[in-house]
C-alpha positions as CSV (number, residue, x, y, z in Angstrom):
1,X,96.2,77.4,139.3
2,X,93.8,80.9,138.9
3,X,91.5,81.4,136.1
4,X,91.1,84.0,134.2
5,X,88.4,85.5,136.4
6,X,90.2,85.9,139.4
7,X,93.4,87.5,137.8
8,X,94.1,91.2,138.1
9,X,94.4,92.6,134.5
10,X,97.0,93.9,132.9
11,X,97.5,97.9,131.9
12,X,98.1,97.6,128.3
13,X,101.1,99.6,128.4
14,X,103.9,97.3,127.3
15,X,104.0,95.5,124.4
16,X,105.3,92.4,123.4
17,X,106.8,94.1,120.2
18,X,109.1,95.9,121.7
19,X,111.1,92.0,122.3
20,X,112.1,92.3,118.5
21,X,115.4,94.6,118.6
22,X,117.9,94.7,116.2
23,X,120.1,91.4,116.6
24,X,118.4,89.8,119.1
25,X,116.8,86.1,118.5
26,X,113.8,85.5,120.3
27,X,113.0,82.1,122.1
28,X,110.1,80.8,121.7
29,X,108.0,78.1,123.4
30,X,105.4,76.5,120.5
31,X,101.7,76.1,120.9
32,X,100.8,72.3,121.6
33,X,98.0,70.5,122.6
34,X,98.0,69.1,126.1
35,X,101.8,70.3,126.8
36,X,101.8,73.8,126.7
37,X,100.2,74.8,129.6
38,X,100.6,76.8,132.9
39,X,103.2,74.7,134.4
40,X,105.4,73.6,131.7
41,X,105.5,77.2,130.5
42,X,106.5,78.0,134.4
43,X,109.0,75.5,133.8
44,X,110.5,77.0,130.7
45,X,110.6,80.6,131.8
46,X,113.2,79.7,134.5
47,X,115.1,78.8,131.8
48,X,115.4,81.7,129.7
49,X,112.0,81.5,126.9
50,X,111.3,84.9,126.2
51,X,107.7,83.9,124.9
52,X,105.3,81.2,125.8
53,X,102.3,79.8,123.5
54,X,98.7,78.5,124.9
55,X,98.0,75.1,123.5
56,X,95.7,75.5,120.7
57,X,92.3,76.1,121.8
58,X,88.7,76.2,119.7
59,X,87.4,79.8,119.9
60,X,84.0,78.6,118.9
61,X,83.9,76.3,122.1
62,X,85.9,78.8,124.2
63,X,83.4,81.9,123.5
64,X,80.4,79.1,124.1
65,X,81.1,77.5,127.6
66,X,82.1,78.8,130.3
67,X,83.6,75.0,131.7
68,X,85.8,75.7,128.7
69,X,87.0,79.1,129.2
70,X,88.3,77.6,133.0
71,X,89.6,74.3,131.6
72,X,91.4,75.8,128.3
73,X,92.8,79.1,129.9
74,X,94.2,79.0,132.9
75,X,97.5,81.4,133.9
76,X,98.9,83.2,136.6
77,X,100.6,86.6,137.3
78,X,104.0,85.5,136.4
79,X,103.2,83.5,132.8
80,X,103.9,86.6,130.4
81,X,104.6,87.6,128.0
82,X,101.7,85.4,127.2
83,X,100.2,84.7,123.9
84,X,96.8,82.5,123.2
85,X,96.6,80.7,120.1
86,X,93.2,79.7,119.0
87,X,92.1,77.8,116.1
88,X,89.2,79.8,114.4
89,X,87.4,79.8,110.7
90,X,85.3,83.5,111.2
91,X,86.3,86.6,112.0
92,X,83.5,87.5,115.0
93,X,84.4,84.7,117.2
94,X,88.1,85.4,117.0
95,X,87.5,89.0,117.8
96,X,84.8,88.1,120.1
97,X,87.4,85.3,122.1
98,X,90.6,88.1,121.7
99,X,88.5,89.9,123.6
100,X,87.9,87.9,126.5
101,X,92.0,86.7,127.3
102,X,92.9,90.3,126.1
103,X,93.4,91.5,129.6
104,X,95.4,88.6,130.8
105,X,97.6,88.3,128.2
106,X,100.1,90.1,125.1
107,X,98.3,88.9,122.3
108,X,96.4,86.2,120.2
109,X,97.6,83.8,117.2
110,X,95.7,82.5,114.6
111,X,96.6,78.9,113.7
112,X,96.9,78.3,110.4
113,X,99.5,75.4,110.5
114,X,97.6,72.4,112.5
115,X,98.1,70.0,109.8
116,X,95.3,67.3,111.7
117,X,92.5,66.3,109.9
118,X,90.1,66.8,112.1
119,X,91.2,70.2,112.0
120,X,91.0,70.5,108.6
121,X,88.4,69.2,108.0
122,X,86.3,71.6,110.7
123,X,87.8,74.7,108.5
124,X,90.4,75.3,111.2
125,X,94.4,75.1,110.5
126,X,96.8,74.7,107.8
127,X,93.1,74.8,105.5
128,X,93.8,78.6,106.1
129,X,96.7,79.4,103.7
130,X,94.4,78.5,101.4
131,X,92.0,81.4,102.8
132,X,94.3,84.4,102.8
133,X,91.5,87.3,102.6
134,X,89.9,85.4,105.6
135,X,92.8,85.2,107.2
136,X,93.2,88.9,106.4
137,X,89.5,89.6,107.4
138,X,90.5,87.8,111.1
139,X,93.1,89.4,111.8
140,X,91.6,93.0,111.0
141,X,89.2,91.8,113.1
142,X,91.2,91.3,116.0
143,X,93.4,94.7,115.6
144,X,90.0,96.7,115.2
145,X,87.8,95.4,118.1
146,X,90.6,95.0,121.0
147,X,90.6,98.1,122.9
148,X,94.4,97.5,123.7
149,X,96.4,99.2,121.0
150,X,99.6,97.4,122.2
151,X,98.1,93.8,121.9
152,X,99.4,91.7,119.0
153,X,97.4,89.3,116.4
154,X,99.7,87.4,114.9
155,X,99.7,83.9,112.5
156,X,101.1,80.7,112.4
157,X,101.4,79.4,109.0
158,X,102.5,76.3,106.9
159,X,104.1,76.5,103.8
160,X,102.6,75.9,100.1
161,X,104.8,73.9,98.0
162,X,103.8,76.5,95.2
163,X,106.3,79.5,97.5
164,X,104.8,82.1,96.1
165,X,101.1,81.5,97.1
166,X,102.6,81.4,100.8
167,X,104.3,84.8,100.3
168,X,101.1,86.2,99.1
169,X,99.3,85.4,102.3
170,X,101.9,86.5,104.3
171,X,102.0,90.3,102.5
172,X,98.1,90.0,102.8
173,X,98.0,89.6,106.6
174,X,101.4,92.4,107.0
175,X,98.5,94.7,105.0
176,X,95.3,93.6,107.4
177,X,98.0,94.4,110.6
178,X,99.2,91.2,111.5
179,X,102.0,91.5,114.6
180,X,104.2,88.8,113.3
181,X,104.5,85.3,111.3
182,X,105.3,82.1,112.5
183,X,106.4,79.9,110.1
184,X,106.9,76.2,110.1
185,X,108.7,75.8,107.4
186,X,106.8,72.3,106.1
187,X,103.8,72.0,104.1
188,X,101.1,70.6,105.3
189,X,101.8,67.5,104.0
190,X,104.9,66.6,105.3
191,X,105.9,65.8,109.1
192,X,109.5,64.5,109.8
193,X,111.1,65.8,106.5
194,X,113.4,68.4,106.5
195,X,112.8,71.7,107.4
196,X,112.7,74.4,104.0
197,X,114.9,76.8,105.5
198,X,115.1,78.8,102.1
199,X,111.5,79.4,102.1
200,X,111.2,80.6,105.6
201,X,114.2,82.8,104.6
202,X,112.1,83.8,101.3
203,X,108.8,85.2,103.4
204,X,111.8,87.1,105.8
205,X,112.8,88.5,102.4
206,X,109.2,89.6,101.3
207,X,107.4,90.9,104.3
208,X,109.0,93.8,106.8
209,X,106.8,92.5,110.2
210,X,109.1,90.0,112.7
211,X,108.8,86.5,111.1
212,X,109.9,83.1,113.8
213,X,110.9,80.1,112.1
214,X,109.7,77.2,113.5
215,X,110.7,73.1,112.8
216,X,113.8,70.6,114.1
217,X,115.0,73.5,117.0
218,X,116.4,70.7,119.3
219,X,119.9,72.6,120.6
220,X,120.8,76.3,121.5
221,X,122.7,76.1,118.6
222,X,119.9,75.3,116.5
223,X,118.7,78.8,117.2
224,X,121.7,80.5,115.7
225,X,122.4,78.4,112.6
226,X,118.4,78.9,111.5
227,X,119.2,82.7,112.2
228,X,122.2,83.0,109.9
229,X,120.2,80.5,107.5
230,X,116.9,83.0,107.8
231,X,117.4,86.1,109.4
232,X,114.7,85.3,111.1
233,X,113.9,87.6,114.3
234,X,113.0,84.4,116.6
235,X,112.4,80.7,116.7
236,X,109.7,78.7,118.1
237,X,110.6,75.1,119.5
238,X,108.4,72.4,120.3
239,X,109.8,68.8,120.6
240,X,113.2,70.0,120.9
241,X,111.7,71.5,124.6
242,X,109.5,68.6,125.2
243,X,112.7,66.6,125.3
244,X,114.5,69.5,126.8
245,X,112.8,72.6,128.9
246,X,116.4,74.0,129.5
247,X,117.4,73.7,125.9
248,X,117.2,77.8,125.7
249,X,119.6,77.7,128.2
250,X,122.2,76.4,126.4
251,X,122.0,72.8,128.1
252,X,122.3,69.8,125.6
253,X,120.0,67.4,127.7
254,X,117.5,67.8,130.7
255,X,119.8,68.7,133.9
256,X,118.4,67.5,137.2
257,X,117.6,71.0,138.2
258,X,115.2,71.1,135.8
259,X,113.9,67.8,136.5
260,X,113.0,68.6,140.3
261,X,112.1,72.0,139.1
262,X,109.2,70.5,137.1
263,X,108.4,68.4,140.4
264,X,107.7,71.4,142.4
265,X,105.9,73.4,140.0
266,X,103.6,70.8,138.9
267,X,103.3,69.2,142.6
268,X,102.6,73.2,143.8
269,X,99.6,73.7,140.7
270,X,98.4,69.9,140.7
271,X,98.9,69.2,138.0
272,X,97.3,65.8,137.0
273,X,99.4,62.5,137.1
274,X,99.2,61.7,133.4
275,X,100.6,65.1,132.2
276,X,103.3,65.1,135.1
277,X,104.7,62.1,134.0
278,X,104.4,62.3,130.8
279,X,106.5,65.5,130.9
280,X,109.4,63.6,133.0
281,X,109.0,60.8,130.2
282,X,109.9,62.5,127.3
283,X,112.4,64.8,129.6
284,X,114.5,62.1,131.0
285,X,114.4,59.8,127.6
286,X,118.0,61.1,126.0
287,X,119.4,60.6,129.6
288,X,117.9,57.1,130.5
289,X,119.0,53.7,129.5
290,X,116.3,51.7,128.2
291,X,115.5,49.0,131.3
292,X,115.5,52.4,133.6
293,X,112.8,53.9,131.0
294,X,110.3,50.4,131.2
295,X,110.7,50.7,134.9
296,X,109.5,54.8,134.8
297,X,107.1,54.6,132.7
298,X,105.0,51.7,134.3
299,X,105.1,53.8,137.3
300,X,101.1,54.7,138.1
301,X,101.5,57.7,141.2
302,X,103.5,61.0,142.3
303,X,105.2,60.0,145.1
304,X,106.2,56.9,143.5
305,X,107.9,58.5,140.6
306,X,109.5,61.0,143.4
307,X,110.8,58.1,145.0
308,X,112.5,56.9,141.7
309,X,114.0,60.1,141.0
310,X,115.5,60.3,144.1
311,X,116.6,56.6,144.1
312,X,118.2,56.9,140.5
313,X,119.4,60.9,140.1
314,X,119.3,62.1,143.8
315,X,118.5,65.5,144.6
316,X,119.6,68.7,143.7
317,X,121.2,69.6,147.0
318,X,123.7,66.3,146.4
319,X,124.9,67.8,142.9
320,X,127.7,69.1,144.7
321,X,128.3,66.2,146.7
């Protein structure tokens, strides 16, 4: 695991918006808190993500300590393309925070979906689509005081049950410069219901940046059907990768590759035992019977949840066996 200070930085000569040709559907791993970091995004990337998300992280506490910075941003040389979302409610410390992960990354994301009410509440989240010249002042921000012309400022958005406030927003922050939009396509109000794939397709229709359509990607084939439902140029996927960090691959559940491939990488970055497990918990639940699932989860150290793996799946090198 390297932080940020000891990475060598990056030239600024690619950019991630060059990924958005003509017919291709980008894959996307989603922004979430405690998941989303260093190694499960390793993890994914062997298994064909094109784009990986930091978990959400406060730019006011990230520009303030430096304990924060190294606890809330950590990456390596291979975790690109690489975009940091943070959750911000001013335009300065946005800017100010871009500016600081600019060099070790392809660009940063405004949330404006977290529907939590703690984040609401602090002026941070889906309390931004009600704020669209804010949101528009932020991300001008961002374009104007990163020296990286190539670096993208992009938002992640809930949608209004009145449609058209949410496609004003959007057309606002294509005018400021935003990159791209992510869209969950749920208000802020609703959590398992289905996804509105007819207003995701509506902002597609009224904005020309790339919008990714985000909500209920659990399969590969997911990925198509919201494409022809959308036109959307990518999707982001969240659960559906929790549950399934070769689902991009085209696998329908967790295959034991990937299982002893998250074993090495977290073992190799030490990565602590809670998150570890918790990872193998929610990847091995569609593939475990319940009785085997009591007996995994009470288990309280690394080596003995390597032992049960090996005990109940075997290794990789006996797939062929």
């Amino acid at each position: 695991m390297i932080a940020i200070a000891a990475l060598n930085t990056s030239n600024g000569n690619t950019s991630i918006m060059d990924m958005f040709e003509k017919g291709r559907v980008l894959k996307i791993c989603a922004p979430m808190v405690r998941y989303s970091k260093l190694a499960f995004r390793s993890l994914v990337r062997k298994y064909n993500c094109d784009i990986c998300f930091t978990p959400m992280i406060v730019a006011s506490d990230f520009m303030r300590s430096v304990k924060a910075r190294d606890s809330e941003f950590t990456t390596n040389e291979h975790d690109r393309p690489l975009i940091v979302q943070f959750a911000a409610h001013d335009a300065q410390t946005l800017a100010d925070a871009a500016c600081v992960v600019a060099p070790f990354s392809d660009g940063v994301d405004l949330n404006c979906g977290c529907p939590q009410r703690w984040a609401m509440s602090a002026g941070y989240g889906a309390c931004l689509i009600n704020k669209p010249e804010l949101v528009k002042d932020m991300v001008r921000q961002v374009r104007n005081q990163v020296d990286n012309p190539n670096y993208t400022a992009s938002i992640k958005i809930r949608i209004h049950k009145d449609l058209r406030r949410t496609v004003d927003l959007c057309q606002k922050a294509e005018a400021a410069g935003v990159s791209w939009i992510t869209v969950h396509g749920r208000t802020s109000e609703e959590r398992h219901q289905p996804v509105h794939f007819d207003a995701i397709k509506t902002i597609k229709d009224s904005v020309s940046v790339p919008v990714i359509a985000n909500g209920d990607i659990k399969y590969l084939r997911d990925v198509e059907s919201t494409h022809q439902l959308t036109g959307v140029d990518g999707v982001m996927a969240a659960r559906g990768l929790l549950a399934n960090p070769a689902m991009f691959d085209g696998y329908e559940d967790t295959p034991l590759e990937c299982v002893w491939d998250w074993v090495d990488i977290a073992v190799e970055q030490g990565t602590p035992f809670t998150c570890f497990h918790q990872h193998l918990i929610y990847m091995l639940e569609r593939v475990s019977s319940q009785p085997e699932r009591k007996v995994f989860n009470s288990l309280s150290s690394t080596s003995a949840v390597i032992d049960y793996l090996q005990n109940t799946y075997g290794s990789v090198s006996e797939l062929g066996t």
